[in-house]
N, C-alpha and C positions, 0 to 999 in steps of 0.2 A: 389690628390684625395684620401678616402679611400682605404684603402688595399681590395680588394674584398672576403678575409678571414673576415676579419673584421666587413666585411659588412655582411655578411649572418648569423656569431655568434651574432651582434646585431638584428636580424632580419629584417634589412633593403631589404634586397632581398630574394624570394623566389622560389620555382621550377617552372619550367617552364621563369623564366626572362627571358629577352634577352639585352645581355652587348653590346652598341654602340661601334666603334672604339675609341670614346673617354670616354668609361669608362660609358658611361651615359644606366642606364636601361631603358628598354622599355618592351610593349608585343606587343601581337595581337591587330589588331587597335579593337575601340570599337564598337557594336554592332550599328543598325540604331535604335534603339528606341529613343521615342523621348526625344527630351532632355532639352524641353524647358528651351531656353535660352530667357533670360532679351529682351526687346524692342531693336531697335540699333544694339543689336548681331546675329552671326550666328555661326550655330557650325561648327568647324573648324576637318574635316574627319582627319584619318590613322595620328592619336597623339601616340607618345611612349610614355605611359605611365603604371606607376606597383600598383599596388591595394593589398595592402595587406586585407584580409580578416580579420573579428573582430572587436573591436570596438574601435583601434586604425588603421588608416592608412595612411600609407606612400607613398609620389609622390615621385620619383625620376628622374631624365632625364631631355635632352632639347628639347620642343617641336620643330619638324621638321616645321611643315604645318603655324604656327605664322607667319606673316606680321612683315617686324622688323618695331617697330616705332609705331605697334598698342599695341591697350588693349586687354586683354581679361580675363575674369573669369576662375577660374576653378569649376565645381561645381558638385553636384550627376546627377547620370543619373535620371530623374523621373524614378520610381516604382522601382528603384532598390536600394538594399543594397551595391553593390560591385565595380559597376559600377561609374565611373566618367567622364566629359566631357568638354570640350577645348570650351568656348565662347568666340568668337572675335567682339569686336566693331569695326564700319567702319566708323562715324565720329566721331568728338570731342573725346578723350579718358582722360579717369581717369589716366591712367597712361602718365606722361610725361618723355618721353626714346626713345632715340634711338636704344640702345641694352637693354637686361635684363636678366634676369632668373624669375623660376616660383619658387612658395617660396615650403617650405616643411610643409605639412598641417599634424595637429594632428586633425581636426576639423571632426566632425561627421554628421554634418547638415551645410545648409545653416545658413549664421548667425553667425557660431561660431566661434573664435577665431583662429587664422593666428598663425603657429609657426615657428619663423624662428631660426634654430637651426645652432651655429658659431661654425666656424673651433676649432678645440684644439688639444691639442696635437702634440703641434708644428709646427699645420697648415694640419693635415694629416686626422684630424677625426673628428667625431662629439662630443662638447662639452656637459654637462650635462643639462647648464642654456638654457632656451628656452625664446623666447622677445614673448611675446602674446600682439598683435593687433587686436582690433574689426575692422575686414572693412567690415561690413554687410553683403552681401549675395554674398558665394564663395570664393577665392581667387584670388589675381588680380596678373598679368602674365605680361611677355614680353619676347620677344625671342634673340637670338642669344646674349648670353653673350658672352662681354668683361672684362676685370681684370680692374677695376680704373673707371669703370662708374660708375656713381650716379642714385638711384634709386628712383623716386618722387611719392608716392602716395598718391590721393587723392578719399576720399570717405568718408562713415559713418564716419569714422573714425578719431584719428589726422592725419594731414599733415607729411607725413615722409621723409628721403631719406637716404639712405642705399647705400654704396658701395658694389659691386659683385664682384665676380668672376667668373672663369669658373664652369662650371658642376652644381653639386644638392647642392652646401654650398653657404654659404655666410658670410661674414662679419660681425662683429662686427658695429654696427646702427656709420656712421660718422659721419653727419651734417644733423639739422635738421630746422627748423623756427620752432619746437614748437607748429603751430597755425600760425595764419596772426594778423600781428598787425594793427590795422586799424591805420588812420589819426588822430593825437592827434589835439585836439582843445581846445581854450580857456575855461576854466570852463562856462558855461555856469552860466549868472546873476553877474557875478566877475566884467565886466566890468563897472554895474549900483553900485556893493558894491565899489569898489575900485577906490576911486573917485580922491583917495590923493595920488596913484601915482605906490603902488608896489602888489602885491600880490604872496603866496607862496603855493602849496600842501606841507605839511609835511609828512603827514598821508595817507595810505588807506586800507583798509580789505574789503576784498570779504568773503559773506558769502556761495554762489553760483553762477553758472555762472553767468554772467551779474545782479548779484545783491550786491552792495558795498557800501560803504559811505566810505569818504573821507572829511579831513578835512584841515584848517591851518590858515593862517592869511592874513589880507589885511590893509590897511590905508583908513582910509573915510576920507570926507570932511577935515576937523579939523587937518591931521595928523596923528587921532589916529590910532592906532592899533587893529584891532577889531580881534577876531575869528570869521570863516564858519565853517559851515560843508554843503555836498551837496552828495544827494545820487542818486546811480543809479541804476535801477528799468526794468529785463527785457532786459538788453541791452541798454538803454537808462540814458543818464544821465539827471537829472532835473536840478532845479534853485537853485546856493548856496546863502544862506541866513546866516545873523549873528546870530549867536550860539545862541538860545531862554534865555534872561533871561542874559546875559554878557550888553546888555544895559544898565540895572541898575545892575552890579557888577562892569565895568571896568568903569576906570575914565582916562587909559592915554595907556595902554598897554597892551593886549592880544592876548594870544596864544592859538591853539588847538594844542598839542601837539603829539598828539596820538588816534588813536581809533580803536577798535578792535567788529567785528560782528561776533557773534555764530550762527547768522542763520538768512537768509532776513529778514530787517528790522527792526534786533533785534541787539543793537549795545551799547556800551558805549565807550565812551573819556572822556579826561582830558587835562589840560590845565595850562594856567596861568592868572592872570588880572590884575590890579593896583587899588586897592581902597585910600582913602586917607593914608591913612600909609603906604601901599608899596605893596610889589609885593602875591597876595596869591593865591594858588591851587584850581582850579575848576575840576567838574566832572559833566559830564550831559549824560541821556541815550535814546536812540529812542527805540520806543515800538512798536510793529507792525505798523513800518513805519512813525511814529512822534515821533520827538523831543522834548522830554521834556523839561524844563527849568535848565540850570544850578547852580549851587550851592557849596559853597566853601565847599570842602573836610572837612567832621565832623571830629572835635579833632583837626588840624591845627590851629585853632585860640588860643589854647593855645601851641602848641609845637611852633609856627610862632613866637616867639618875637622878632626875628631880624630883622621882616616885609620883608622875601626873602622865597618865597615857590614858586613849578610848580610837578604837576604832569610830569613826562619822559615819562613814558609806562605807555598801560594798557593792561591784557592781558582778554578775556571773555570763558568759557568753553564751558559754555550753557545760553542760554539765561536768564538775569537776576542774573549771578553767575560771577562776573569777579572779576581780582584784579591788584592792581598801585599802583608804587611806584613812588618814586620822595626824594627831599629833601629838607627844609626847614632852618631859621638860630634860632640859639638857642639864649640867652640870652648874650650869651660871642662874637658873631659876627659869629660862627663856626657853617660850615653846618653841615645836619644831614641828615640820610637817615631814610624814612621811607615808611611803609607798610599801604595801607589799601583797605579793601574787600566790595564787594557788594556780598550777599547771597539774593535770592529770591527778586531782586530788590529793596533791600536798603540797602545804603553803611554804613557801620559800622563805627565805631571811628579809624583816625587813630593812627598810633602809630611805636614808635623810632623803627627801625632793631633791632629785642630780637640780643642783643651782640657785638653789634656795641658800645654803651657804653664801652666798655670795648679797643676793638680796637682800636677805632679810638683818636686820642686826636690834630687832625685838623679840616680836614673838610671832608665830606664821601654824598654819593649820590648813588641813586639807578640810574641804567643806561638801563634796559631793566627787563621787568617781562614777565612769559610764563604760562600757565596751562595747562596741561594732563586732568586733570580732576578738576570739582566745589570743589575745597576748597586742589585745592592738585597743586601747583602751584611751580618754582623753579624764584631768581631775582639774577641780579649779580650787581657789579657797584665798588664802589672805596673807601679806608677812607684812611688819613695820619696816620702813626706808631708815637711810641715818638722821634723815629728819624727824622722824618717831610720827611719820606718816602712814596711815595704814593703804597699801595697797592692794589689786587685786592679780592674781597669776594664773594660769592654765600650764598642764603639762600635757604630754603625750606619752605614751608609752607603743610603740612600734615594735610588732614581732619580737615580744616581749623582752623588748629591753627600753627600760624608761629614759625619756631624753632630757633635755634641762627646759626648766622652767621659765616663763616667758610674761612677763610684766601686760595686765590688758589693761585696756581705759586711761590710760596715765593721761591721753590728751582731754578727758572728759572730768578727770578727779583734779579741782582743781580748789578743790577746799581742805583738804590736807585735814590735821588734829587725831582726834580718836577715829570719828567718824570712817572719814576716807572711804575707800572702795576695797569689798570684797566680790566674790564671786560665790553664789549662793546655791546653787545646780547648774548641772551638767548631764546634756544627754546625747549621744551617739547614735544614730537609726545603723548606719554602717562606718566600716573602720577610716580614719581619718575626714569623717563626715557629721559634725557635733554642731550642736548649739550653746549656748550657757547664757547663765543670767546672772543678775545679781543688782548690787546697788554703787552708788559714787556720790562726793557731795562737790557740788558747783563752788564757782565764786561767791555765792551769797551765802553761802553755809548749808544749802538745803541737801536733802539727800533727795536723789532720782533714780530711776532704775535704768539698766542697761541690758542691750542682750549684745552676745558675739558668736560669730560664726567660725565652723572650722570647715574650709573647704579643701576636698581630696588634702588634706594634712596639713593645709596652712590657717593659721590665725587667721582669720580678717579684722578689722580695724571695727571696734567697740563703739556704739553706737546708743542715744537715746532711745528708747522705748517709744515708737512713734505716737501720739497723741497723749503723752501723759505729760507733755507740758502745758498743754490745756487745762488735762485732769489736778493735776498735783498743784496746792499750794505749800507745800509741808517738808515731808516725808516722803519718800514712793519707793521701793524695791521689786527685783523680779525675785519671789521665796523658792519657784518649780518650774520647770522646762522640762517635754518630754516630746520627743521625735519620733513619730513614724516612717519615716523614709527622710533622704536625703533632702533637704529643703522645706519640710512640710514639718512645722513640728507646732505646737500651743506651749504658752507659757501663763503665770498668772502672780497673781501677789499683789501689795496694797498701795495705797495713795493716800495724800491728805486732802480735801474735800475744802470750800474756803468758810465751812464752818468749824474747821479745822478738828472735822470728825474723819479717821480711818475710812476707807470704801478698799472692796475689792472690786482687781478688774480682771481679765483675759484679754490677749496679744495673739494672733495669729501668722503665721509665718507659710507665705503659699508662693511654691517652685521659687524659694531661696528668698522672698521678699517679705520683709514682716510689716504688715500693715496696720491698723491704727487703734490703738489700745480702747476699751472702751470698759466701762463699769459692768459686773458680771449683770446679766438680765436678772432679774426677780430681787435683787437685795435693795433697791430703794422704796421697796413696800416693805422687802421681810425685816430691814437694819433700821432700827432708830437710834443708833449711836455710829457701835466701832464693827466693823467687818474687814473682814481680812482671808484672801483665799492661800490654800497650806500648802496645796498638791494638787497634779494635773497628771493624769498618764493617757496616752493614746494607744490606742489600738492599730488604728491606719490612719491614713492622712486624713483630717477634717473630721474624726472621729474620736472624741478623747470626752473624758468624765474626769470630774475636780469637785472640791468640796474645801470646804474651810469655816470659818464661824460667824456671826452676825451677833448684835445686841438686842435684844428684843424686851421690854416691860422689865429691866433692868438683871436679865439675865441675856448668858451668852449662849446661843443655841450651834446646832452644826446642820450645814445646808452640803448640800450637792446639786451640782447642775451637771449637763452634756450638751458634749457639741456632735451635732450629726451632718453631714454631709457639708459641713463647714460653716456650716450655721449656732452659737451657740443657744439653748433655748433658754429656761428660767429658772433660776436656782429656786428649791422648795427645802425646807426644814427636812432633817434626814427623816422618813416616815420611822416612827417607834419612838425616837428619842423623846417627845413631847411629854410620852409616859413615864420612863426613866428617869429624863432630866430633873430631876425635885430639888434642886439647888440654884447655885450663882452660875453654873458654867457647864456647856457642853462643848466640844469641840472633834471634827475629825479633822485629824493628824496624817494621813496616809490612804490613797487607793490606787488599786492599781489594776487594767484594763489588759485581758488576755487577745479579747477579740471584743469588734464594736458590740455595743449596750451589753454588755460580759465583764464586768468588775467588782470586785470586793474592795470596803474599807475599811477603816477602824481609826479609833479617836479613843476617848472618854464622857463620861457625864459624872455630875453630882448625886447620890442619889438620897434619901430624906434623910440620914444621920448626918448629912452633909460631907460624906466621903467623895472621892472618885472613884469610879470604875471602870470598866476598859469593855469598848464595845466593838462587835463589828456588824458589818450589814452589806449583803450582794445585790448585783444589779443583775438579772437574766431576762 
């Protein structure tokens, strides 16, 4: 516990306290005014508790009079300022525990924010960072603390659980669920589109809670290959339908590739299709909540002569304002990357990466685009050197005008061949303020992952993935990176293991520092082979949901985990899919987080005829 010097120079205690035998303050119990407590509750008499006066105040102690195993609030006394009071629920409780502690409140009112302030200082004191939780009205409580209990709260607020300790501290946030993920189900209308056998989610973005669209591909009648997209509205998903307008573009082969919503309703994607000549780039956008008609990427029909184009990404700012990239084949058979913008909802001409001409003199692709802001956007992806080395590149694009392309990692890529270094995602929290990830291979031939930063507009210097040279004997790439503010972002994707089985990990990146990679939590129980995480998106900083696949009794299942307060907790088999799943493979492919424990995903599974099908499933 605190020194109790220590404690009174912070002003955590004042004259008149009184120090328990176990260090814990109290006062005089508190007056009979009334104290109305919530429905269910009753106030809980002769509570040790310390009240610092002003407009910051301090609980410390553990309440005597608590029920262990119940709930209770802490909240103001009505009519007073100074005063605070112990409310005990007697059936059903918010809080699920056997033992606990009451948290340490900086809150002024009902309503306001929960501060639970962690040990530091080598476990002796109170640290600076404070974790603020909305849980509605008061503070939620439990009594007789143990060291190693889990603390489960549920209310306004997200779902949490926190390990304790003794006394007035606690814990750094352990394991969390994030939210509840409901029961993933079939996309709803896929089974009437997908008539020929398989269907996939590729795609999804949430532009607020329970509202997303989501896209990918399916097989009709014929064989062919068609694109959906299918949005959900509210919490509720609708009917996926083929991509408006791919009926008369595609003739053998399409894809939705990607789609990205700045705000309900308001969304654009990209794609691929096969017209008689070959494969060309689509892009189609929904406008408050309809789908427009899709349309081959302007400028492509002339950069296209190799008849091989697909949009990759798309990233949207604000509604009507997004940008994608992709690649195309040129005249000589060799791909090409390129850029092109939608301003004020119409997509401009595309056009070759400014400087990739000059790089590349193989073949080059854009592999993920991100925007901070309309016209101020950052992409990253791959071109061959003249040594027919594959390297990795980031662009920029500033107040929308795209700048040249900029070689990353070259001092880490030092195995050169096929392999080489790409750049795998990229994410933007604000404009010239990006992360990206991806892979490179060393002097031994191996492939590692890499992350790189873009600060206020500039590259920084491409860096190992901290602790995955520990991790990695193999293989390792970063597949996802996704940023909630400036510095603060998660990233994730796989490693080789020295049984030289696949593992997933997650990376975290805190006020610009990425610290040390570790295996996702829950998959060295759930993976008895190969794992691999796909996708990660955040909500706020220390706050993001991911998912990807695992091998399990020689099928491959699809898990999702969450990181809450920058802690991440345990990955679990996506709840439903277990049912579904009735083949070799499930996997999700895509989630994406509007606001923390608030994300929708979607993947595939197998299901008994041995098809795939295309699923998704929310987290609220």
């Amino acid at each position: 516990m605190r020194p109790l010097t220590r404690m009174l120079a912070a002003g955590l205690l004042a004259t008149g306290t009184v120090l328990t035998a176990a260090g814990a303050a109290s006062a005089a119990p508190a007056t009979a005014r009334q104290a109305a407590c919530p429905a269910g509750s009753t106030e809980v008499a002769d509570v040790p508790l310390f009240v610092q006066p002003g407009s910051v105040r301090y609980f410390v102690g553990t309440p005597n009079n608590l029920t262990s195993g119940a709930a209770a609030i802490l909240k103001p006394r009505e009519n007073s300022t100074t005063e605070w009071v112990f409310c005990q629920f007697s059936g059903a409780s918010d809080v699920v525990i056997n033992r606990g502690l009451y948290l340490t409140s900086r809150s002024t009112s009902p309503g306001g924010n929960v501060t639970v302030e962690t040990p530091g200082d080598g476990g002796t004191g109170f640290s600076s960072q404070h974790w603020f939780v909305a849980l509605g009205e008061g503070v939620l409580v439990a009594t007789n603390v143990k060291t190693g209990l889990s603390l489960r709260v549920r209310n306004s607020g997200p779902v949490m659980r926190q390990t304790v300790t003794t006394g007035f501290t606690a814990t750094a946030w352990s394991d969390n669920s994030g939210g509840t993920w409901g029961t993933a189900t079939e996309v709803p209308g896929t089974a009437t589109l997908n008539a020929g056998g398989d269907a996939i989610v590729t795609s999804v973005s949430c532009a607020s809670a329970g509202n997303c669209s989501a896209g990918g591909w399916y097989f009709d009648s014929s064989r062919n290959r068609q694109a959906f997209v299918v949005s959900q509205v509210n919490g509720t998903w609708g009917t996926a339908k083929e991509v408006p307008g791919t009926d008369t573009l595609n003739q053998g082969f399409a894809s939705l590739n990607s789609v990205s919503c700045a705000s309900a309703g308001n969304c654009s994607a990209g794609g691929q299709y096969t017209d008689s000549s070959g494969s060309q780039a689509f892009v189609v956008s929904q406008v408050s909540g309809t789908w427009g008609k899709a349309k081959e990427v302007p400028g492509t029909a002339a950069l296209n002569t190799g008849r091989t184009a697909a949009i990759n990404s798309v990233s949207c700012a604000s509604a009507g304002n997004c940008s994608a990239g992709g690649s195309y084949l040129d005249s000589s058979g060799h791909a090409q990357a390129f850029v092109v913008s939608q301003v004020n909802g119409t997509w401009s001409t595309a056009r070759e990466v400014p400087g990739t001409a000059t790089l590349n003199t193989g073949n080059d692709a854009i592999n993920s685009v991100s925007c901070g802001s309309a016209g101020n956007c950052s992409a990253g992806g791959y071109y061959r050197d003249s040594s027919g080395n594959r390297q990795a590149f980031v662009v920029n694009e500033v107040n929308g005008t795209w700048r040249k392309a900029n070689e990353v990692a070259a001092a880490l890529n030092q195995g050169g061949g096929r392999a080489g270094a790409l750049v795998l995602s990229v994410s933007c929290a604000s404009a010239g303020n990006c992360s990206a990830g991806g892979g490179y291979t060393d002097s031994s031939g191996r492939s590692q992952a890499f992350v790189v930063n873009e600060v206020n507009g500039t590259w920084r210097a491409a860096m190992e993935v901290p602790g995955t040279a520990t991790l990695n004997t193999g293989e390792a790439a970063i597949d996802s990176v996704s940023c909630a503010s400036a510095g603060n972002c998660s990233a994730g994707g796989q490693y080789t293991d020295s049984s030289g089985h696949a593992q997933a990990f997650v990376v975290s990146q805190i006020d610009g520092t990425w610290r040390a990679a570790m295996e996702v939590p829950g998959t060295a129980t759930l993976n008895q082979l190969e794992a691999s995480l796909n996708s990660v998106s955040c909500a706020s900083p220390g706050n993001c949901s991911a998912g990807g696949d695992y091998s399990s009794t020689g099928h491959t299942q699809a898990f999702v985990v969450s990181q809450v307060n920058g802690t991440w907790g345990k990955a679990k088999e996506v709840p439903g899919t277990a049912t579904l799943n009735q083949g070799p493979e499930a996997d999700l492919n895509s989630v994406s987080c509007a606001s923390a424990g608030h994300c929708s995903a979607g993947g595939d599974y197998t299901d008994s005829s041995g098809h795939a099908q295309a699923f998704v499933v929310s987290q609220a």
